[in-house]
N, C-alpha and C positions, 0 to 999 in steps of 0.2 A: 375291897374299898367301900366306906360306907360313901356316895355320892351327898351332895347338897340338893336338896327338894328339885332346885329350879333344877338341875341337873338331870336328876331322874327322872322329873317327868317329862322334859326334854326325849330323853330318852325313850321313853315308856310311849312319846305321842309316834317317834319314828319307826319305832318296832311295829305298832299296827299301821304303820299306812304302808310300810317296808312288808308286814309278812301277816297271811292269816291265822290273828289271834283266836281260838274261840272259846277259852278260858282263861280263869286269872292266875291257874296254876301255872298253864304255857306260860306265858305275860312274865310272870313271877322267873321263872327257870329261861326264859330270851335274856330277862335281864341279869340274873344270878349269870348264865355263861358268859355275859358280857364283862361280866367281874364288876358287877354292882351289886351289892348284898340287899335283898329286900326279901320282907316275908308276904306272904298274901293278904295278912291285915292293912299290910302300908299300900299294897295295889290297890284293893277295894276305896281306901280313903283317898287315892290317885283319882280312879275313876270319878268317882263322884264329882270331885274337885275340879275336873278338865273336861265333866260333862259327855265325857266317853259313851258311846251307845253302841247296843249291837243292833245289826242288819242282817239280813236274811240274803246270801246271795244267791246270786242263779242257782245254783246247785241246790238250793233249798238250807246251804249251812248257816249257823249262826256267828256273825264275826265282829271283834269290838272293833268301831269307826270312831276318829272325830270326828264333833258334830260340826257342818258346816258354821259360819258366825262372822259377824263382823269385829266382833270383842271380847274377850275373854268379860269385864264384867256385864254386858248387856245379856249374854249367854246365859250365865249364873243368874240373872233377876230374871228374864222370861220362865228357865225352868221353874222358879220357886211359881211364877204365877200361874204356870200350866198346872201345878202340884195343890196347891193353894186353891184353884177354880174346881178343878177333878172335884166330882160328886161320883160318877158311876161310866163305864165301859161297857159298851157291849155291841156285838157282831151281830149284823142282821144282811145275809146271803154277801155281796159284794161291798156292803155298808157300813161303816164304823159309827157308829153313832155315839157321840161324849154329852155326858150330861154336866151340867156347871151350873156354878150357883148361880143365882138369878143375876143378869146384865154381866158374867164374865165371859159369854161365849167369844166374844169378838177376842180378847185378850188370850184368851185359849190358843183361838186358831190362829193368833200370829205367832205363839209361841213355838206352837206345831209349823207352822209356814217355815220359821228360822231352822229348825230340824232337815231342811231340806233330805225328807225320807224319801225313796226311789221309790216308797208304796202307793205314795200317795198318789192320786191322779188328777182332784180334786177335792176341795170343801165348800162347804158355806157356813156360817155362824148365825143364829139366830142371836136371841136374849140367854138364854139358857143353855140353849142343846146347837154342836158342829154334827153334820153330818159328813162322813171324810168319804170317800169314794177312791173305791179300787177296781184295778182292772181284773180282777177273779177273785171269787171267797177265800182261796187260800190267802192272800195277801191279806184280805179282810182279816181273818183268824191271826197272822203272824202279827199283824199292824196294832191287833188289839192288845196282844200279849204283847207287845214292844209299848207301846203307849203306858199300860199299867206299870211295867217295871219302869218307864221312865217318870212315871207320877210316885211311883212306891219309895224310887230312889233318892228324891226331892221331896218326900215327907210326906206323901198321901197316904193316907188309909184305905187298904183296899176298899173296891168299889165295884170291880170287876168281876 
């Protein structure tokens, strides 16, 4: 059965909160056995669309979440402005340090704040530059790579 959009992704938001996705392959073949026909190009424009993120759980694996939100559109504009501000990424020991164009740092980090990522421990925003703070480098390192694909995925140009 081919599903209707609102359906599928209906669907596609239960299967990850239901079960550890950590591909769009899985994702794709959860929803194929559910007798919903989709291929991996319609998941990836899913993702995007519903603002899906992966997280790093305990175990160190990488798993798609929805993102915390009050809204489905306030959601969709934050990311475009996290992506939009994105200048440059980079890990320094327990540190995340995001570079933004000049006077976006604030708008940055409330877009990361709405993220409600379990890496984070803290920030602060300058003019420019958020300094995001983690409780170990490794998080640092995962937090950095989770950031850049959530700026890549929203139309930044690497920076990272």
């Amino acid at each position: 059965m081919k599903p209707s959009k609102s359906e599928r992704q209906a669907r596609l938001l239960q299967v990850i909160r239901d079960q550890v996705i950590t591909t769009q392959d899985e994702l794709a073949a959860s929803l194929n056995a559910a007798g919903m026909e989709v291929t991996q190009a319609t998941i990836s424009r899913d993702i995007k669309e519903l603002g899906i993120i992966k997280v790093a759980t305990a175990s160190g694996v990488q798993k798609y979440v929805p993102m915390e939100r009050s809204g489905e559109a306030a959601s969709g504009r934050l990311m475009k402005v996290f992506a939009e501000a994105v200048v440059q990424i980079d890990v320094a020991m327990n540190l995340v340090i995001v570079k933004t164009l000049p006077g976006m740092a604030q708008a940055g980090a409330s877009a990361m704040d709405s993220m409600h990522l379990p890496e984070i421990a803290g920030s602060i925003a300058g003019d420019d530059t958020i300094f995001v703070a983690t409780h170990a480098p490794e998080q640092a390192e995962n937090l950095g790579r989770l950031l850049g694909r959530i700026a890549l995925q929203s139309g930044l140009k690497s920076g990272s």
